[in-house]
C-alpha positions in Angstrom: 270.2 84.3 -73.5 270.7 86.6 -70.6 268.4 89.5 -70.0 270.6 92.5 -68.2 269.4 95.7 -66.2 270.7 97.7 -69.2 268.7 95.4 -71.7 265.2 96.3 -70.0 266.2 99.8 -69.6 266.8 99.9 -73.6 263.9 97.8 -74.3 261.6 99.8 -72.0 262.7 103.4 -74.0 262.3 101.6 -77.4 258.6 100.5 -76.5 258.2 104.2 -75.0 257.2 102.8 -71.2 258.3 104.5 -68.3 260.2 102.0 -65.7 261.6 102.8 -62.4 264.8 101.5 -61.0 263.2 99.0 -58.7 260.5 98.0 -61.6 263.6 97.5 -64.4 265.2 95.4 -61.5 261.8 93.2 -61.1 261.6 93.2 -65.1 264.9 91.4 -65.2 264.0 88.5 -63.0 260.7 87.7 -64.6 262.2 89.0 -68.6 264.8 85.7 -67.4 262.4 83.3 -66.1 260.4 83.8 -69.7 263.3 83.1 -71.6 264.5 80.2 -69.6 261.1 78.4 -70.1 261.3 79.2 -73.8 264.5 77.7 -74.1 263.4 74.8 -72.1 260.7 74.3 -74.8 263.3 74.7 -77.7 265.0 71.8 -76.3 261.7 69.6 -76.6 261.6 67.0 -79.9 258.3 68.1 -81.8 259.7 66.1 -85.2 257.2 64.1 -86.4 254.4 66.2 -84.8 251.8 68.0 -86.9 250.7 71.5 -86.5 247.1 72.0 -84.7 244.7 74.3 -84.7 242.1 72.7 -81.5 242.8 70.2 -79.1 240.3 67.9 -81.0 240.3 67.4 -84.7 237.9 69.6 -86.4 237.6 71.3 -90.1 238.5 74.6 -90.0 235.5 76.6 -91.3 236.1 78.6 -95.0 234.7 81.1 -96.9 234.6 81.7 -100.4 237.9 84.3 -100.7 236.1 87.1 -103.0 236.3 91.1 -102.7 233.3 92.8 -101.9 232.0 96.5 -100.6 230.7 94.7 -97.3 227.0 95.4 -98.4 226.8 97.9 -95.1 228.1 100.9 -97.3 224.8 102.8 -95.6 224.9 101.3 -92.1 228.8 102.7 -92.1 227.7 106.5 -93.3 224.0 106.5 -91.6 225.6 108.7 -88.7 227.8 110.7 -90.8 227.2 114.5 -90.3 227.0 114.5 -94.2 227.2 112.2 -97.0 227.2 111.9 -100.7 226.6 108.5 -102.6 228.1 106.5 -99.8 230.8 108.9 -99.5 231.5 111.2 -96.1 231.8 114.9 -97.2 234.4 116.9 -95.1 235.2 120.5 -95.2 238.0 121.4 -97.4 240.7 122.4 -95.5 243.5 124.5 -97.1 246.4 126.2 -95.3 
């Protein structure tokens, strides 16, 4: 896959970043030279090799998957210009 001036132009107005001429130019080079190394890793044979989350083998750590209110209910409205039962009272606003 082949990265054009028109392709970063688009891409840049998509993502809502300004690019000059010169820049999108610049863009095009490096947006190749990323693509070419990813296809040059597609082409390597990982069959046969597991998955890894750390260089070394290690147990990932776990908790115990359970809902809960955080127990910091008051920490989070302690600043709060005004609260109600752990709740943050705002002005009604109707227009």
């Amino acid at each position: 896959m082949s990265v054009d001036l028109q392709t970063v132009k688009r891409v840049a107005h998509l993502a809502r970043i300004a690019v000059s001429e010169e820049d999108a130019e610049r863009m095009t080079g490096e947006l190749n030279a990323i693509l070419g190394f990813v296809e040059q890793l597609n082409e390597v044979d990982v069959s046969g090799v597991e998955p890894m989350t750390s260089v070394t083998p290690m147990e990932m750590k776990k908790r115990r998957d359970v809902v809960t209110d955080g127990s910091k209910a008051t920490d989070i409205v302690a600043n709060a210009p005004a609260a109600d039962e752990n709740f943050f009272l705002v002005p009604k606003v109707v227009e």
